[in-house]
C-alpha positions in Angstrom: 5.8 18.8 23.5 3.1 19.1 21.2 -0.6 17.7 22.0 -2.7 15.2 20.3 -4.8 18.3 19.1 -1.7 20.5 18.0 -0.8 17.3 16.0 -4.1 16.6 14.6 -4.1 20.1 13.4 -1.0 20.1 12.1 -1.4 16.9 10.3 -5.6 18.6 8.5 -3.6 21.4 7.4 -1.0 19.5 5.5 -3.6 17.3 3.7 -4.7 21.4 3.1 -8.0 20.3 4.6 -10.8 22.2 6.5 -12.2 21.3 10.1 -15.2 21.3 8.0 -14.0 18.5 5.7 -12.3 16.6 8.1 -14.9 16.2 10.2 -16.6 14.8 7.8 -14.3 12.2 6.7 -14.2 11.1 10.4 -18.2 11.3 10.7 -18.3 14.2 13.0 -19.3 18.4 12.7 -17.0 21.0 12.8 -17.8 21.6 16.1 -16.5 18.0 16.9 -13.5 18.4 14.8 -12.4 22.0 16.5 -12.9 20.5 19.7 -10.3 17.7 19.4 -8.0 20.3 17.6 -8.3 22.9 21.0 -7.7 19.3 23.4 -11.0 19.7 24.4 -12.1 16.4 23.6 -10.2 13.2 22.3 -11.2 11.6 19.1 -12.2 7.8 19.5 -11.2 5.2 17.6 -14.1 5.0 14.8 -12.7 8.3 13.6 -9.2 7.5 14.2 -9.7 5.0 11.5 -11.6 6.7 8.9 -8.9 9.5 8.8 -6.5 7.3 8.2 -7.9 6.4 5.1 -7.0 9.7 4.0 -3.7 9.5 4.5 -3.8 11.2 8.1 -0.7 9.9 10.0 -2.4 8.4 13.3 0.8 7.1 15.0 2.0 11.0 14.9 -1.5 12.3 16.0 -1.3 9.9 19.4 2.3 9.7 19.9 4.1 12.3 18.1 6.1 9.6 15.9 5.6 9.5 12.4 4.6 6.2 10.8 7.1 4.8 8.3 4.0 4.5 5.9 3.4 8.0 6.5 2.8 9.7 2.7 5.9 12.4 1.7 5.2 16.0 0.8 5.1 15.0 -3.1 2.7 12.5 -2.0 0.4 14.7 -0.5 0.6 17.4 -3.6 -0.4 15.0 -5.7 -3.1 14.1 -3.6 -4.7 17.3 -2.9 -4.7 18.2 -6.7 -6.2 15.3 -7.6 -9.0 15.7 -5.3 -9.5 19.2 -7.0 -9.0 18.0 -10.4 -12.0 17.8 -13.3 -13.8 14.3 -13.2 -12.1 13.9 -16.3 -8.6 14.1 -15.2 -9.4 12.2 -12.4 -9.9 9.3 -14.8 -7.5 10.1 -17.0 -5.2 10.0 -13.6 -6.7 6.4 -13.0 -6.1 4.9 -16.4 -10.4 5.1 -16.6 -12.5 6.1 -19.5 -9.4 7.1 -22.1 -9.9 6.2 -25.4 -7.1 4.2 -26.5 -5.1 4.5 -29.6 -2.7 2.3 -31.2 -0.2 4.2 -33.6 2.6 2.1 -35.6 5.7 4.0 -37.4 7.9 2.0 -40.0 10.7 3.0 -41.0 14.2 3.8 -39.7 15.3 7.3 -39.5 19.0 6.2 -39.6 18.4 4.7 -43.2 19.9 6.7 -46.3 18.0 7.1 -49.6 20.1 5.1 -51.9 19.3 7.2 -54.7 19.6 10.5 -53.3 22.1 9.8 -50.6 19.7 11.5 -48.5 18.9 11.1 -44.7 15.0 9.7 -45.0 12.7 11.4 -42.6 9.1 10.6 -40.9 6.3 12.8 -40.3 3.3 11.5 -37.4 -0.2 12.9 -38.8 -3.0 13.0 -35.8 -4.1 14.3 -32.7 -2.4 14.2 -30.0 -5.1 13.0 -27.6 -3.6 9.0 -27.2 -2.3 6.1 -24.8 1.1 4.9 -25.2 1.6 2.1 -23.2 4.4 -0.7 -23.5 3.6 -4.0 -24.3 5.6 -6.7 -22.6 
């Protein structure tokens, strides 16, 4: 059976988190941090609670059962590259700061040219950089 340490451990490295940063999230050093991973110390509840935030699962670091809200592996990807991701993306990501376009096509591309006989086409001019979002 695993400790809370071994668990707290395992649970930092899958949110691919140092002690360092950890620790700091909770409100504590390194030094803190590697001594509740070794079982030296147990972590009270202040920091129990700001880890969580992050998407630790606590009910597996004190009891070795995962939490039902626990976040799945995609979850977590997602996560960690957004926390690495540009400022930028990160808003983009959040739906912040993206200039928003509005682009309208008439026309039907299953329509004939009555003249021709000719399947009519449609070309899109523009940048690429824009929103589409459905209106309901």
């Amino acid at each position: 059976m695993t400790t809370v340490g071994e668990r707290l451990k395992n649970e930092r490295e899958k949110l691919k988190l140092t002690q360092e940063q950890l620790g700091a999230i909770g409100g504590v050093k390194r030094l803190a941090q590697a001594n509740y991973e070794s079982g030296k110390r147990i972590p009270d509840a202040r920091y129990l609670a700001e880890i969580a935030k992050v998407g630790m699962d606590i009910m597996y670091v004190l009891f070795g059962e995962r939490a039902n809200t626990a976040i799945n592996d995609e979850e977590l990807l997602l996560l960690h590259k957004f926390r690495n991701a540009d400022p930028a993306v990160r808003k983009f990501m959040l739906g912040e700061g993206v200039a928003k376009s509005t682009m309208r096509i008439k026309g039907d591309r299953n329509k004939q040219n009555k003249r021709t006989n000719e399947q009519c086409s449609m070309e899109i001019e523009g940048n690429n950089n824009i929103q589409i979002a459905n209106k309901k």
